[in-house]
C-alpha positions as a printed Julia matrix, in Angstrom:
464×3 Matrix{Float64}:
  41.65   12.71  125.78
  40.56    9.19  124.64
  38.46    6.65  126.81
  40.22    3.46  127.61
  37.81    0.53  128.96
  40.42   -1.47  131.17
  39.09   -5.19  132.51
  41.16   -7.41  135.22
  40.07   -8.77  137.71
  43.1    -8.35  139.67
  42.93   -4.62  141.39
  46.37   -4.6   141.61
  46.62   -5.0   138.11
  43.6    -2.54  137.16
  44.95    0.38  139.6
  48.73    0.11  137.71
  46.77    0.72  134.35
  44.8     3.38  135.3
  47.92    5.52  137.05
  49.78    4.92  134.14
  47.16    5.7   131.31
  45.85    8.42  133.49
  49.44    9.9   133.08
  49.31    9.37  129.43
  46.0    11.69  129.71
  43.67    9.21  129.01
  39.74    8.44  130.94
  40.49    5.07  132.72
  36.76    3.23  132.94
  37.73   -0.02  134.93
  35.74   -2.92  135.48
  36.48   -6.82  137.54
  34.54   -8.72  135.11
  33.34   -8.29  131.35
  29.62   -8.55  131.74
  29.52   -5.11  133.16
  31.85   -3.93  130.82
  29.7    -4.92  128.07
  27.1    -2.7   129.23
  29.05   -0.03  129.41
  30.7    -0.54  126.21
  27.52   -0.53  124.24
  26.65    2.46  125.09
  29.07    4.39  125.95
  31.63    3.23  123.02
  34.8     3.78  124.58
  37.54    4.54  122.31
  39.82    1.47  123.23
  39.13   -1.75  124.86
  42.21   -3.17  126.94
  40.8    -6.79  128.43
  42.77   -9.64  130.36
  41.99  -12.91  128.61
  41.22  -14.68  131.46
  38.27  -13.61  133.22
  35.78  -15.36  135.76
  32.69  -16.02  133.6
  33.05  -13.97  129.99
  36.44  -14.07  128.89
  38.54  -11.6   126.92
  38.01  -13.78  123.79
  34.43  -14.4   124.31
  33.87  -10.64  125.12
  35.6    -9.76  121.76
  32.73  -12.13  119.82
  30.42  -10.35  121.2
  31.18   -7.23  120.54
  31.35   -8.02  117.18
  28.6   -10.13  117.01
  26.59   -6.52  118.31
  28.71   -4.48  115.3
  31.16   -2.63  117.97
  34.59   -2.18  116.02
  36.47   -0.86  118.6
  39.76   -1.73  119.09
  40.18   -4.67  121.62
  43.84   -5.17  123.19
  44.15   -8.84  124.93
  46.24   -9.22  127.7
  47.35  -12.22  129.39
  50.19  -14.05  131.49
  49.57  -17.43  129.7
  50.13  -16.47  126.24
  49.59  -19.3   123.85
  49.42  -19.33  119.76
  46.38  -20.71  119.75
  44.73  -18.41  121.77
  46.62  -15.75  119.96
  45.59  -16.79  116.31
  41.54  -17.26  117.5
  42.02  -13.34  118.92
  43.39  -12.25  115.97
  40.85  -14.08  113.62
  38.11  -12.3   115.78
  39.78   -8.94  115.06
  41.61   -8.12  117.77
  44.16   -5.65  117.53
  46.82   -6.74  120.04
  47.79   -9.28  121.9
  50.16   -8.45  124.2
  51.8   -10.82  127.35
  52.31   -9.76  130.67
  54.22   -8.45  132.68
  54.91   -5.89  130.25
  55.88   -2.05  131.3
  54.08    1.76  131.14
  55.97    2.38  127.97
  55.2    -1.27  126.12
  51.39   -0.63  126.73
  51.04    2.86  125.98
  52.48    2.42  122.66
  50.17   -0.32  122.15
  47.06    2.25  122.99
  48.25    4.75  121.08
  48.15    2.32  117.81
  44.77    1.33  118.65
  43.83    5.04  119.16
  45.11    5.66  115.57
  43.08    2.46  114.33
  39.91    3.67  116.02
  40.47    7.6   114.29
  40.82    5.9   110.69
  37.37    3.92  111.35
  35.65    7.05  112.63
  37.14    8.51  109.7
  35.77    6.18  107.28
  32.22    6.16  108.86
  31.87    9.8   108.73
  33.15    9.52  104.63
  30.66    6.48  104.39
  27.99    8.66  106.4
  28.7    11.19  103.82
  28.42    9.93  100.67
  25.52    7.79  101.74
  23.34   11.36  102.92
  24.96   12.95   99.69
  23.36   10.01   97.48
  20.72    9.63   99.74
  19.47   13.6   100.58
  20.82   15.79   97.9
  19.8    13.81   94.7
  18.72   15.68   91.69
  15.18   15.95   91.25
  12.94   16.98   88.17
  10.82   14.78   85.68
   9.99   18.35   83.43
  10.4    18.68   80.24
  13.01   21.55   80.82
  14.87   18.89   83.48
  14.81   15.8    81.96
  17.42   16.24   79.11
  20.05   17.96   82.04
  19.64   14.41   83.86
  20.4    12.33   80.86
  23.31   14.49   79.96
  24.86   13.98   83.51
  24.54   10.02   83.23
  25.78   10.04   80.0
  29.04   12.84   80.68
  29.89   11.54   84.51
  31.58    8.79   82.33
  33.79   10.8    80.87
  37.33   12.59   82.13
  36.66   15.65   79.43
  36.41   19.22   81.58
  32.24   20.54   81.93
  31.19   23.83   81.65
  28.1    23.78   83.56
  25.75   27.27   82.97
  22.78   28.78   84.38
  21.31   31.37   86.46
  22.27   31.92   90.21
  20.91   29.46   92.32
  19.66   27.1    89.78
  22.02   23.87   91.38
  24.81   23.9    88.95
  27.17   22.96   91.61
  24.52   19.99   92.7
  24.7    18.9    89.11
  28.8    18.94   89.46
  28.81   16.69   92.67
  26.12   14.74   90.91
  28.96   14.38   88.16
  31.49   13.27   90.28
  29.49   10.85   92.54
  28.72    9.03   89.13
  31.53    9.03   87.76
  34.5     6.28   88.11
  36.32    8.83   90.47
  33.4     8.76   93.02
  36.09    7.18   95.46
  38.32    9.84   95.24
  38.17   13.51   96.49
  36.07   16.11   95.2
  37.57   19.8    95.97
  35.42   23.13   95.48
  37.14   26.55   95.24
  35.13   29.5    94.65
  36.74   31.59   92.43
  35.1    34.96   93.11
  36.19   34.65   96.75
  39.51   35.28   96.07
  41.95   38.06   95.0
  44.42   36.74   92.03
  47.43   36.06   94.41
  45.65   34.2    96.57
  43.76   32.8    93.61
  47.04   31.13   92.18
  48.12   30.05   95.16
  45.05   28.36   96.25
  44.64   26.9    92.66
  48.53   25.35   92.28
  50.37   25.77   95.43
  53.3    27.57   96.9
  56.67   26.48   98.01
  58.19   27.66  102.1
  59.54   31.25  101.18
  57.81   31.74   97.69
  56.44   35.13   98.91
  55.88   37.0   102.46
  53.78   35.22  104.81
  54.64   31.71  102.9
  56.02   30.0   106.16
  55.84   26.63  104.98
  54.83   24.5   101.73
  51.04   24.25  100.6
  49.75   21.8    98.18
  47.26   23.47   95.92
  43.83   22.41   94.92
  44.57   20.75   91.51
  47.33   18.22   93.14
  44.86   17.56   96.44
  42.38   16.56   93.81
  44.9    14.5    91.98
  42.57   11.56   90.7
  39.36   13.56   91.68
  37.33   16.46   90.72
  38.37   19.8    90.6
  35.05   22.14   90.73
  35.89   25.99   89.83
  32.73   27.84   91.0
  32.02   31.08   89.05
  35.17   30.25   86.55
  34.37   33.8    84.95
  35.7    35.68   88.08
  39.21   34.27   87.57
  41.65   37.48   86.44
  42.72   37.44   82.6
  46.43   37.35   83.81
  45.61   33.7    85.98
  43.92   32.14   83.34
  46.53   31.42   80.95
  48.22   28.96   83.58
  44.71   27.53   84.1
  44.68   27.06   80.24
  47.76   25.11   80.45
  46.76   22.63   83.18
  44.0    22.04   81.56
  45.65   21.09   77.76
  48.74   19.31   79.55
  47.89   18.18   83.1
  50.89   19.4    84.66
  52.12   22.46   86.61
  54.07   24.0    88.92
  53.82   25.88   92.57
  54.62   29.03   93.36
  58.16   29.36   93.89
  58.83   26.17   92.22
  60.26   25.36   89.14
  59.56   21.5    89.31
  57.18   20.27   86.91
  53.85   18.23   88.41
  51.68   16.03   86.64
  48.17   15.2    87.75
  45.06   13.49   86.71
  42.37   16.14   87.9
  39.45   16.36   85.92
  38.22   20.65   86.26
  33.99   21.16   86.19
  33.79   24.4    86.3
  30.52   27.08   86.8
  29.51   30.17   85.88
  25.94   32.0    85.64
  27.44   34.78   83.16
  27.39   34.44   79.25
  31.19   33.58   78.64
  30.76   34.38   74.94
  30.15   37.74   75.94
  32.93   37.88   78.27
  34.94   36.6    75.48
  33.25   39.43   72.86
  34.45   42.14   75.65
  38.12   40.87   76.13
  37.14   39.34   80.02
  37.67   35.84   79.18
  40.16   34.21   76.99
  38.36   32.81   73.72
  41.01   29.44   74.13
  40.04   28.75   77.43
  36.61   28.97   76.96
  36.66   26.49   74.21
  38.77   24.48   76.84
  36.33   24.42   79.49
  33.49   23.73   77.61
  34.16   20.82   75.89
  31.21   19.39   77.39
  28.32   21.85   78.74
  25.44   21.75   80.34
  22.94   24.2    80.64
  20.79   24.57   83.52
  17.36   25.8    83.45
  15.88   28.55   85.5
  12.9    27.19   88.39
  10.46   29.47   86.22
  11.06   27.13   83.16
  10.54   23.87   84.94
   7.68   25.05   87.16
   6.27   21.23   87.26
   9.16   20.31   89.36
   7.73   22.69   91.78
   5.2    20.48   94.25
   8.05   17.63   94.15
  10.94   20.08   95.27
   8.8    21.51   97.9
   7.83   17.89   99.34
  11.62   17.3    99.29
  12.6    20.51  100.89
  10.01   20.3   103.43
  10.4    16.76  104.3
  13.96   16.85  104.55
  13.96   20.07  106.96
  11.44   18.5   109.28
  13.66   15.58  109.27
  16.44   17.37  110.27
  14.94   19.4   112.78
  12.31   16.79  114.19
   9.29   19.46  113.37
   5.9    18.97  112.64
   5.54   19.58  109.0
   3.52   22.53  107.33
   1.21   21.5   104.84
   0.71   23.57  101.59
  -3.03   24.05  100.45
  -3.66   23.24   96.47
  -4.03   26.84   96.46
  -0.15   27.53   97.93
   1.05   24.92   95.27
  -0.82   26.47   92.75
   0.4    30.32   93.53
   4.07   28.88   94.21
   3.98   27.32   90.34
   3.0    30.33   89.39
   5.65   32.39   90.9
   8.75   33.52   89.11
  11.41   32.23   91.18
  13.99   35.16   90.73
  15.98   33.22   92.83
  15.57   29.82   91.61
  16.03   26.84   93.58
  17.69   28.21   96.31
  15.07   30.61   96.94
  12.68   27.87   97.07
  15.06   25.81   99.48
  15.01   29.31  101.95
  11.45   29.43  101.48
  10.78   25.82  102.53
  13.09   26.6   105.45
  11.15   29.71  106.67
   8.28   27.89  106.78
   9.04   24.83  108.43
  10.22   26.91  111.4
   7.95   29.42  111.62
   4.94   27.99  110.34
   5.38   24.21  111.26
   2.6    21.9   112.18
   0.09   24.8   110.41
  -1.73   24.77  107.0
  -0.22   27.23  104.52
  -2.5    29.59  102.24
  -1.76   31.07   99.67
  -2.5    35.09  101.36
   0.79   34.1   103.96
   2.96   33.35  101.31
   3.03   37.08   99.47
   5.9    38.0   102.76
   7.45   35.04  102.55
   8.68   35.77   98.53
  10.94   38.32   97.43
   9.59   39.51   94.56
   5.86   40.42   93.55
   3.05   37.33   92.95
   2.5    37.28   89.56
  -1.37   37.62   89.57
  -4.28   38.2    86.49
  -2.87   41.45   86.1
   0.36   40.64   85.79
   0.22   40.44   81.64
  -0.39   44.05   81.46
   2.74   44.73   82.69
   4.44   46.28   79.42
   1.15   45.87   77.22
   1.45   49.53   75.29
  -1.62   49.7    73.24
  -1.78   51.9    70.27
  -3.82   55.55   70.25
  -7.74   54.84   69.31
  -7.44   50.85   70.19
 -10.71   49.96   70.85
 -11.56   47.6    73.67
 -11.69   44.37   71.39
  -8.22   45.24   70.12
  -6.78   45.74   73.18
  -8.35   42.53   74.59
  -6.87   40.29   72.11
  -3.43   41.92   72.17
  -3.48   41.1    75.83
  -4.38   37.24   75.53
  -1.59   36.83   72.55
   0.78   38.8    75.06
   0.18   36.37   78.03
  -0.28   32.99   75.61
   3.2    34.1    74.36
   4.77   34.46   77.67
   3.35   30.8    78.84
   4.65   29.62   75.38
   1.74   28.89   74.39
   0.3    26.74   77.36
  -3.37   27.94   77.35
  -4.5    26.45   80.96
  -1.06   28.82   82.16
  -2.76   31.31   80.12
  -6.54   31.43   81.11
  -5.55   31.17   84.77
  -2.99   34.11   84.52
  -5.78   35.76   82.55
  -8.46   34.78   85.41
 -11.22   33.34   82.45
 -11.54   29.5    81.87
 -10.12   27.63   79.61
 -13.37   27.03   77.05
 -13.63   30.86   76.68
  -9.96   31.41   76.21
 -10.3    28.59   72.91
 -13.61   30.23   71.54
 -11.78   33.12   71.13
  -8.79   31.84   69.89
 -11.15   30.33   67.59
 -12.92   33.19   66.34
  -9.66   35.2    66.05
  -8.25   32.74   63.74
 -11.36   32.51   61.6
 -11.44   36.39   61.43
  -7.22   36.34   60.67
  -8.26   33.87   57.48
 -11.5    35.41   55.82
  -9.09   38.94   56.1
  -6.24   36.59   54.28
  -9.08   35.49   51.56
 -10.0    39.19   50.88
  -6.39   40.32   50.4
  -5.94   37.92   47.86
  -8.78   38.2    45.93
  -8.41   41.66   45.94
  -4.66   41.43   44.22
């Protein structure tokens, strides 16, 4: 049911369009003079405007201006008994939709509404596209300035210019299909759509069909035609999440689309050619899959003409504090919620942490505790049942240390500190605070080790 702001200041005239745009089922608003209707139009934006063009006061024309003038795009349909070209042309240069002379019947104006109706769906159409590109752009941006981060960013601004097929990899949960809408939104075929199909959610029949189509009658329960993923994307971006899923059988046809572009639907033996470039995901190793006879060695090579691999949270901890201000921020904003804040302690403990699951974990974190803990300060002792996996604390290094029979406590010291300053990579501050000593002692004995390691290197070769 649409709403159809009538204005005339002839009752007669109003009470004929409401009985007859009632009967179309259609909310009649009706008002004697365009002032009033004004008010109701901004804020109750009606879906159609219907006006007389001569009105006491505000006329249909000078109504129209102002709506515009106020950014209301609704449709406005003139109506008038002294129809002129004049009047006509200024309408039209305003942006009405109709103009339309009376007397004119049920069926001449209800066609006319029904046009504007379909005008007024395509703008609220394009808004909510425009809305939703803008919040993509806008709220979902990529973030990370880490070492680990940094060369995944320049590789999407450098590959979103190309039409080659991307093999993006990396752990569950690490944003690989963020970095393939970040792909596609800078890419020249941002205009056009972007289609995901999750390939692990589907059996192989349904796979196929999903994937390239099916014609009426190709199989049972095919009641009518379906256009398939790759030829709605046609100009686009085709994302295949968790490519590795796809059966061995399926992924020959894949391969083929791919090389040549073209295919056909189920049922069909008419040849289509489309322009779809395929991103596809995946957080196994596909040269494994390959070694084990899961994934076809030529389509593998196929999809990843271009790869990208993306990190796991654990190695690009310094993104950390910025993706919990985002995550936080963004949730508040969405909710209208006081926002926790996260002592330096919290920060420093969720740094620390090892993010099994990666971003999104973080993301479900920052969502637990903007609505259960919002307005409040966050420590770091309310955070251990938040997590899903064990903190990480001073004693964490030991984990796996096996010391030899007779080590003596020296020995076992320094195999623990080389243990922990490999795991960090070498990063000593990472080190002395997993290790709970500072810093300064952690380099003295560094130090000392190293002088000890060279005066034993001396004596060996003097002694050859």
């Amino acid at each position: 049911m649409a709403t159809i702001c009538v204005i005339d200041d002839q009752a007669l005239m109003r009470e004929s369009l409401q009985q007859a745009l009632t009967l179309a089922d259609h909310k009649i608003i009706a008002f004697d003079n365009a002032q009033e209707a004004l008010t109701f139009i901004k804020q109750s934006h009606p879906d159609v405007v219907l006006t007389d063009l001569k009105l006491t006061g505000m006329d249909g024309v000078a109504l129209l201006r102002e709506m515009r003038r106020l950014g209301l795009e609704t449709p406005v349909v003139l109506m008038t008994a002294f129809a002129t070209v004049s009047t006509a042309v200024e309408a039209m240069k305003l942006g009405a939709f109709d103009y339309v002379q009376k007397p004119f019947n049920a069926e001449q104006i209800g066609i006319v509404i029904e046009r504007a109706l379909r005008e007024r769906n395509l703008l609220r159409d394009n808004e909510v596209l425009q809305r939703t590109v803008e919040d993509f752009r806008r709220d979902r941006r990529l973030i990370g300035d880490s070492p680990a981060m940094k060369p995944v960013l320049e590789k999407v601004e450098r590959l979103a210019q190309s039409s080659a097929t991307v093999l993006i990899t990396g752990e569950s949960g690490t944003g690989k299909e963020m970095i393939a809408r970040a792909l596609h939104a800078a890419s020249p075929r941002a205009d056009k759509p972007m289609l995901c199909l999750n390939c692990a959610a589907l059996s192989s029949t349904l796979l196929e069909s999903e994937l390239f189509g099916h014609e009426k009658g190709a199989f049972t329960g095919a009641d009518r035609l379906r256009r398939g993923r790759f030829e709605l994307a046609d100009g686009g971006t085709l994302l295949l999440d968790e490519v590795s899923e796809i059966e061995i059988g399926l992924q020959a046809k894949l391969l083929r689309v791919l090389q040549e572009q073209e295919f056909e639907r189920v049922g069909s033996s008419v040849t289509r050619r489309i322009d779809t470039r395929v991103i596809a995901t995946t957080n196994r190793d596909l040269r494994d899959w390959v070694r084990r006879g899961k994934f076809r060695e030529d389509l593998f090579y196929r999809l990843s003409v271009l790869l990208i691999e993306v990190p796991p949270l654990r190695e690009r901890s310094g993104d950390i504090p910025t993706l919990l201000e985002y995550f936080i921020e963004s949730i508040c904003a969405r909710d209208a919620r006081p926002r926790p804040t996260l002592s330096p302690e919290a920060i420093r403990m969720l740094s620390e942490y090892r993010w099994p699951g990666n971003v999104r974990e973080l993301e479900n974190l920052c969502e637990r505790l903007c609505v259960l803990e919002s307005g409040r300060t966050i420590r770091p002792e309310l955070l251990a049942s938040f997590l899903s996996a064990p903190i990480k604390t001073a004693s964490a290094p030991l984990e796996g240390l096996e010391l030899r029979h007779g080590s003596i406590l020296a020995d076992a010291e320094k195999e623990l500190i080389m243990r922990t300053l490999q795991r960090f990579s070498g990063h000593r501050e990472k080190t002395a605070r997993a290790l709970g000593i500072g810093l300064r002692t952690l380099g003295l004995k560094l130090k000392k080790w190293r002088e000890e390691d060279a005066v034993r290197s001396e004596l060996t070769v003097a002694t050859v």
